[in-house]
N, C-alpha and C positions, 0 to 999 in steps of 0.2 A: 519465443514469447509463450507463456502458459496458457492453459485453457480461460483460467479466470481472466487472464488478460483480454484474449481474445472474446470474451463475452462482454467484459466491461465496454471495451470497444464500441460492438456494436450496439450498445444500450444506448453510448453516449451518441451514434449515430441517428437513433429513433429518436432520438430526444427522453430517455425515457429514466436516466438517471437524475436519482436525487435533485426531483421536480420540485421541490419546495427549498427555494434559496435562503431562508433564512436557519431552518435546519439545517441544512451544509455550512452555513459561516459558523453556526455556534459549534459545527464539531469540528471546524478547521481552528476556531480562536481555542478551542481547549486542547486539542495537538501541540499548539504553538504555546501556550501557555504551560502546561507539562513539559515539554520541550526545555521550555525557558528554566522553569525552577530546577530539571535534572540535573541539566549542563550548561547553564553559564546563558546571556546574553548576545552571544557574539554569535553569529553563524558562519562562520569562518572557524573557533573553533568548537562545531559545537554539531555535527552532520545530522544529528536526528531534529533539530532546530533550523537546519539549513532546508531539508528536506520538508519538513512540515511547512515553510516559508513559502516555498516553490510552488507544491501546491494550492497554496490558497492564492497564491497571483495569476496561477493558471486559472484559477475559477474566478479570477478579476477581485478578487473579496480587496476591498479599501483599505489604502498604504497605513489611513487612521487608525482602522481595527486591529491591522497587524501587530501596529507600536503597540497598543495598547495593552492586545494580547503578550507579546514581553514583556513589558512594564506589569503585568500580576505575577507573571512569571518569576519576576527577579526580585520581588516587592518593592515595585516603585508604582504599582498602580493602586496602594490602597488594598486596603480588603475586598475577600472575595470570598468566594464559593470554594472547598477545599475539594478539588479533583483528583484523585486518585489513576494509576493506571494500574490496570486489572487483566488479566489473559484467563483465556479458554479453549479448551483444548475439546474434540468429540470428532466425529464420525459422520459422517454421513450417505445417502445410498450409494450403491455400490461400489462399497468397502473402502471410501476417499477421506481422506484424515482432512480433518478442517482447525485450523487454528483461526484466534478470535480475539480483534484487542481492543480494548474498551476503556472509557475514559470517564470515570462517574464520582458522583458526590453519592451513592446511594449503592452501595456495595447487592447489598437485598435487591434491593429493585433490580437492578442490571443482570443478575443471577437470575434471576423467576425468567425477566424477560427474553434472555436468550437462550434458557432452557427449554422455554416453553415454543422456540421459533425453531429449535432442533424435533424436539419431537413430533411437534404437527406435521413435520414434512418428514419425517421417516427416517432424522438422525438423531444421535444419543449424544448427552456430554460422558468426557469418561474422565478417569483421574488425571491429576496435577506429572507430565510427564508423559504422559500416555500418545502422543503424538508432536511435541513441541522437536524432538530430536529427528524427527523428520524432514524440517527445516532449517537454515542457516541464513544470516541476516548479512549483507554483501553492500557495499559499495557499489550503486550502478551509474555507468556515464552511458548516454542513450546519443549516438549521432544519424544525422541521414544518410542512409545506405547510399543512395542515388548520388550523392555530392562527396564522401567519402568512401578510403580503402582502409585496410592495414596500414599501409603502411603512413596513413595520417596518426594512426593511432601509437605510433613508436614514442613519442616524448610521454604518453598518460605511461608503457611500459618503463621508461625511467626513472616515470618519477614511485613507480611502486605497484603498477594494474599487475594482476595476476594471468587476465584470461581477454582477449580478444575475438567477438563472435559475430557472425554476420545472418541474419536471423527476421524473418519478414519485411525485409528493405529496408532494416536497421544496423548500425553497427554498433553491439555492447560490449562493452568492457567494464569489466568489475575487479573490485579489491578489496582489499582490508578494511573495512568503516574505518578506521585511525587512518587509510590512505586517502579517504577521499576528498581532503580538499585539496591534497598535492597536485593530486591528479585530474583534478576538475581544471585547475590552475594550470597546469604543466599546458593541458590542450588550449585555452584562453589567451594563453601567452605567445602560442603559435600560432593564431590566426583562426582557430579550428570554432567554429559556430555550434552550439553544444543542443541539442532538443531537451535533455533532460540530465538531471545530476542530482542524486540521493543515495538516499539509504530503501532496497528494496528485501525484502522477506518472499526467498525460494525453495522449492521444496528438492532434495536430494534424489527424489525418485517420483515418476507418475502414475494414477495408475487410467486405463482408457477405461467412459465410462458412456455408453450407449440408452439406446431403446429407451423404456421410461424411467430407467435412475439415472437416466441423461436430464429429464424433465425435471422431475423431483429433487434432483440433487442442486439444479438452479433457480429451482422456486425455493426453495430451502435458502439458499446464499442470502436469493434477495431479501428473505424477509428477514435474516439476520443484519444483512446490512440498512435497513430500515430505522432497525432500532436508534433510538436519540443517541443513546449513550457507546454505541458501537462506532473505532473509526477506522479499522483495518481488517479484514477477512482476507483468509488467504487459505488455498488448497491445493491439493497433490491431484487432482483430475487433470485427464486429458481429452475432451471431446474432438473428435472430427470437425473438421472447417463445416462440411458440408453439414452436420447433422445442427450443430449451431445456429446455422443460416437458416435452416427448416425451423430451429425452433423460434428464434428470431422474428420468423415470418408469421407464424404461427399466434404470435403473441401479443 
């Protein structure tokens, strides 16, 4: 699990993520809605639409909101609000590549906004390319460590998983995005009880990031993940469990 994960974590543990529920529904209904207009309706076939789906039922958001959020998506819900998806690429303290995806009717506005959440906290944006190729977007199937092995995981290799890992009393395996619903399927049809099944964005290499651009670099995150129109951050750091926890505590 990446460092961001492991922070996300424990934020959700303090209670301390994305405390205002009605901001969370509206950037879950325009995931899903972008979703919908890219690729199709169906989320069977459709992973980044299956994915956006998941999470918002994991945050309880109403089976209502979901349809409806399709139904703009595929235009069947009437006019709308024309949302774009937009990427950002930059840096941040000690030398951590930060990618950024955002979901906006206001191109300008989302631009000032999250340029201006990188440099307050002591990271830059840099050009188009500049850090995207540090990342690769994967198929993830997330099981309970505790309740599964490998060798549960042998029909998702069937049907197409590239990589089986066993990773904070988790077991992931991942694929090809075009694999994942074979392979979300393959394990379903086994008996195999699934924690999670998407599309996740990892970064190829990490770098460890310490002392205060440990601080900075996740006061930084948070305020980019703040933003309205922001609904995916993602980075190549790696902090220590324990230095985490301290900040955590700290906070």
């Amino acid at each position: 699990m990446s460092g961001h994960s492991k922070w996300s974590s424990i934020k959700h543990r303090k209670g301390a993520a994305d405390a205002k529920r009605g901001q969370l529904f509206t950037k879950l209904a325009r995931a899903i809605t972008v979703a919908a207009r890219e690729g199709g309706g169906d989320p069977d076939g459709n992973p980044a639409l299956a994915t956006a789906i998941q999470k918002a039922r994991a945050e309880s958001m109403p089976k209502a909101n979901i349809e409806r959020a399709i139904g703009r998506g595929t235009g069947e819900g009437g006019d709308g609000e024309i949302v774009e998806r937009i990427q950002f690429e930059g840096y941040g303290p000690g030398g951590t590549a930060v990618l950024v995806e955002a979901l906006t009717d206001n191109r300008n506005r989302t631009s000032a906004e999250v340029r201006h959440a990188f440099t307050r906290h002591g990271g830059s944006l840099g050009e188009p390319g500049s850090v995207a190729w540090m990342f690769e977007t994967r198929g993830l199937v997330v099981l309970d460590g505790s309740r599964y092995g490998e060798d549960d995981a042998i029909p998702a290799i069937d049907a197409g998983a590239s990589d089986v890992l066993e990773e904070d009393g988790q077991l992931r395996i991942t694929c090809e995005p075009s694999d994942l619903s074979a392979v979300r399927d393959s394990l379903v049809s086994s008996g195999v009880e699934l924690v999670s099944a998407g599309l996740s964005t990892e970064p190829s290499n990490s770098v460890e990031v310490t002392g205060s651009d440990a601080s900075a670099l996740l006061r930084m995150l948070d305020a980019i993940e703040e933003q309205d129109d922001v609904s995916e951050v993602h980075s190549n750091f790696d902090i220590p469990e324990d230095v985490l926890q301290e900040l955590a505590a700290g906070s």
